[in-house]
N, C-alpha and C positions, 0 to 999 in steps of 0.2 A: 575666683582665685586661679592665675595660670602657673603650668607645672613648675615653674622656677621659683615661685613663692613657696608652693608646698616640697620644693626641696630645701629650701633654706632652713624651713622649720623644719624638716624631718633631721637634718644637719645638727642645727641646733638644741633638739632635744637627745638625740645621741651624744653629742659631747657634752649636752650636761649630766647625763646620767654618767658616762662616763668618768665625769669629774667628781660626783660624788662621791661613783665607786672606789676612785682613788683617794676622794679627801677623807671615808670611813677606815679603808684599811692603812692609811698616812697615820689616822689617831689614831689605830688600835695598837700600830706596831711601837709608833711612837710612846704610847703611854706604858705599854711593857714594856720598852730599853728605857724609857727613862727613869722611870721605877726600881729598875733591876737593875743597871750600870753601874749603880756606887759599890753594889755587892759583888762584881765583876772583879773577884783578887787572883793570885797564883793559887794561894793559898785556898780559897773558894773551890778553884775549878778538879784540885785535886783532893784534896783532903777528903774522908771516907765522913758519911752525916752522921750527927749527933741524937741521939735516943732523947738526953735529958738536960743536956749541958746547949748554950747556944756556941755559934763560932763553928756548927759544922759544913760539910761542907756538900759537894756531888760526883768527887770525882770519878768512883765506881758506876754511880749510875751514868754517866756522861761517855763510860770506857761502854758498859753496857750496851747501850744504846746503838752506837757503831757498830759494836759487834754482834748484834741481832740486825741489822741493818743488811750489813756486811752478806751473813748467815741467809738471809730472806731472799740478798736479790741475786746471791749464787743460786737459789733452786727457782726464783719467780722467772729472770731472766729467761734462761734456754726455755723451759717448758713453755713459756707463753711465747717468746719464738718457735718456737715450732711448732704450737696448737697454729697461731695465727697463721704459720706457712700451710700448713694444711687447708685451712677453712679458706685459705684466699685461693690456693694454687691446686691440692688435691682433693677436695671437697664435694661430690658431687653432689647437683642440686634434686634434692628429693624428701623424704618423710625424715630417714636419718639426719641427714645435715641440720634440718629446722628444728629437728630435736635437741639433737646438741647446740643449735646456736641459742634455743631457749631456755637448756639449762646454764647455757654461761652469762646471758641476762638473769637469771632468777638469783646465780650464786652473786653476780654483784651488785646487786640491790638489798643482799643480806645485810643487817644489822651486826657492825662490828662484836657486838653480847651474842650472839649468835655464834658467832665463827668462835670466842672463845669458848662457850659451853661446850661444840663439839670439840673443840683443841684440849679441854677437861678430860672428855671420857674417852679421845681416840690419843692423843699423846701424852694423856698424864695418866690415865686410871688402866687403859687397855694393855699399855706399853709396859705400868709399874715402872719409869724414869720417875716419877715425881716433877714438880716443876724442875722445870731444866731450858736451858739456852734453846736447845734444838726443836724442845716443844713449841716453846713461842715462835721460832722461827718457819717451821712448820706450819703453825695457825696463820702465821699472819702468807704463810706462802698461799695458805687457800684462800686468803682474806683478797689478794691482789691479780691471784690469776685469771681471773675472768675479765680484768680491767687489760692485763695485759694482754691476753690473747685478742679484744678488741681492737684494742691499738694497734697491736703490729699484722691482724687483718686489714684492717683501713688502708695502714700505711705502705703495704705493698699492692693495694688493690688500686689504692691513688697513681703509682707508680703509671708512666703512658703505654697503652699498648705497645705501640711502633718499637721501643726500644726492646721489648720481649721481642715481638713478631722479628727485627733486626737479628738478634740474637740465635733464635730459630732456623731462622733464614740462611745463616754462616754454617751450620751444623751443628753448633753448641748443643748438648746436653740439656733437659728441662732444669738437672740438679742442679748446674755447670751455670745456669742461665741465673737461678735464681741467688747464688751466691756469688754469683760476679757484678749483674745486673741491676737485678730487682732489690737486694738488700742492702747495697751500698747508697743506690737512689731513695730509697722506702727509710735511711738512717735516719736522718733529723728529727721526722713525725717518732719515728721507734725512740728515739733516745726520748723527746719530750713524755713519752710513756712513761717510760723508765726513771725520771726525774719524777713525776707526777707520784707513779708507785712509793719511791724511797719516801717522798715527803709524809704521805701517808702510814708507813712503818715507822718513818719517828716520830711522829705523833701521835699514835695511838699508844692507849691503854687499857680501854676495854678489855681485849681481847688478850691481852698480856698477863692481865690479873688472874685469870685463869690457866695459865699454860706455865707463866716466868715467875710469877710468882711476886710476892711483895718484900722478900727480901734477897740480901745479897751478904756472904759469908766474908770474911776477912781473907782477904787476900793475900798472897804474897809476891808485889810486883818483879820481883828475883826471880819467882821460878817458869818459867815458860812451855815447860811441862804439860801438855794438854790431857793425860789422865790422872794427873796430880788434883787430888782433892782442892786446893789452896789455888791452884795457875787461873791467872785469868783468862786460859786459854780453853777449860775444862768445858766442854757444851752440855756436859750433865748436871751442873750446879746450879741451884734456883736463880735467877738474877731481875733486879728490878731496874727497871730503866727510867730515866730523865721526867717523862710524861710520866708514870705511876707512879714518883714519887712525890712530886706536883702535889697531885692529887691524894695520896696519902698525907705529906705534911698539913695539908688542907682542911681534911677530915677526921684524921688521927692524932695530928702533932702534939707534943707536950712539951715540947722545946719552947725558951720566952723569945726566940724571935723568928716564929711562924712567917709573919708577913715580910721579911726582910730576906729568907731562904728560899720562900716560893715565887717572889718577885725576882729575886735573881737567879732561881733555876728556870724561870720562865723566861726569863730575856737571854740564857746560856739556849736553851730549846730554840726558839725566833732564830737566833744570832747564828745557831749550827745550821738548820735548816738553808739559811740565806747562804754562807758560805758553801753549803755542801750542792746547792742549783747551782751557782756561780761556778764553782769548779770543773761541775759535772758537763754542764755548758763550755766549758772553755777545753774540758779536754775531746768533747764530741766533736765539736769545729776543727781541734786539730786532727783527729782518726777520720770524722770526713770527711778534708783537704786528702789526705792521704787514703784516704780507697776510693777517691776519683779524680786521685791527680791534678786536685784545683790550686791553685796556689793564693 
């Protein structure tokens, strides 16, 4: 057999696994919009759920969700840019460093039940907040930062010498160098982090169940108020999000139309996620035209 044979088959068993991989997640995604679509109303996305009566709805949990979202990648972001600028750029190679890059493999290999149990006893039991927004946000801040300090290692260490070395070479500053140079170049890989992270915060509920808590108080969309008991702005109030309540109606529900609530909070979950890549994508391409002048 000569080598143009065994490339053709190496060819064609990559694009059919590939094809598979797309026609499993084609029906998974499929099967959850098409399921959930019909329950896709105004009325649905906003209305607060129903305990006993059917006709409720997510829209608390759905505001939730965003704003733990929101909350997570305001403290995940910088900190893992800056651990990554460290390990890539001031890092020195010795016992230290492999220690630390070990414990940031060991924390993101952790079991989402894990990160919640400690979000229990350091942001709900130590702290005396009780479930609250900033708890979960919190947890889920240590759930992602090891993922992103990864990332945004990689994605400046990918960057090509020469353009450093160039930079140096002018007189530029190392700071100077890597916030002009290295991070503007290093963006695309760091945003795909950063998209990768969010997805993973609104999808999880492990770790929510222990930090946010399983419900969400009656609100008052009027007040905006953020130490207002009632404001949806309040980061001290318990709040359940989109996934935990999934997963509550699931295994809690008493409502008669369980399977018609969790089909459509499931394809509301898919449906955001998908808009919220696309967006995130579409505004990265525009800030990276613009911090490298590409048109």
């Amino acid at each position: 057999m000569n080598a143009k044979t065994i490339d053709k088959i190496a060819t064609s068993i990559f694009i059919l696994m590939a094809a598979v991989i797309v026609t499993v997640l084609a029906g998974l995604l499929g099967y959850i919009v098409f399921h959930g679509f019909p329950k896709l109303t105004f009325d649905f996305l906003t209305s607060p759920p129903s305990s006993f009566q059917e006709g409720g709805g997510v829209g608390p949990q759905l505001f939730n969700s965003f704003y733990i979202l929101l909350l997570t990648m305001i403290f995940t972001v910088p900190l893992g840019l800056g651990g990554g600028i460290y390990m890539a750029e001031y890092a020195k190679p010795g016992r230290l460093t492999e220690f630390i890059r070990s414990c940031i493999e060991v924390l993101a290999s952790l079991p989402s039940i894990v990160i919640g149990m400690f979000g229990l006893l350091a942001f709900v039991n130590l702290t005396g907040w009780g479930y609250t927004i900033i708890g979960g946000a919190l947890a889920l801040t240590v759930f992602n930062l090891p993922v992103m300090v990864r990332v945004c290692e990689d994605a400046i260490r990918s960057v090509q010498k020469e353009q450093k070395e160039a930079s140096l070479a002018l007189g530029i500053t190392h700071f100077e160098t890597i916030r002009t140079v290295l991070l503007p170049a290093a963006f695309p890989a760091i945003l795909t982090g950063a998209i990768l992270a969010s997805g993973r915060v609104f999808g999880e509920a492990a770790a929510l169940l222990y930090t946010a808590g399983l419900t969400t108080p009656r609100l008052d969309w009027g007040s905006w108020n953020p130490f207002s008991e009632t404001s949806p702005l309040n980061i001290f109030r318990p709040a359940e999000t989109l996934a935990v309540h999934i997963w509550s109606v699931n295994t809690q529900g008493l409502i008669p139309d369980i399977r018609e609530v969790a089909d459509g909070a499931s394809a509301v979950l898919v449906l955001s996620v998908l808009l919220f890549n696309l967006g995130a994508r579409i505004a990265g391409s525009y800030i990276y035209k613009k911090m490298t002048a590409q048109k």
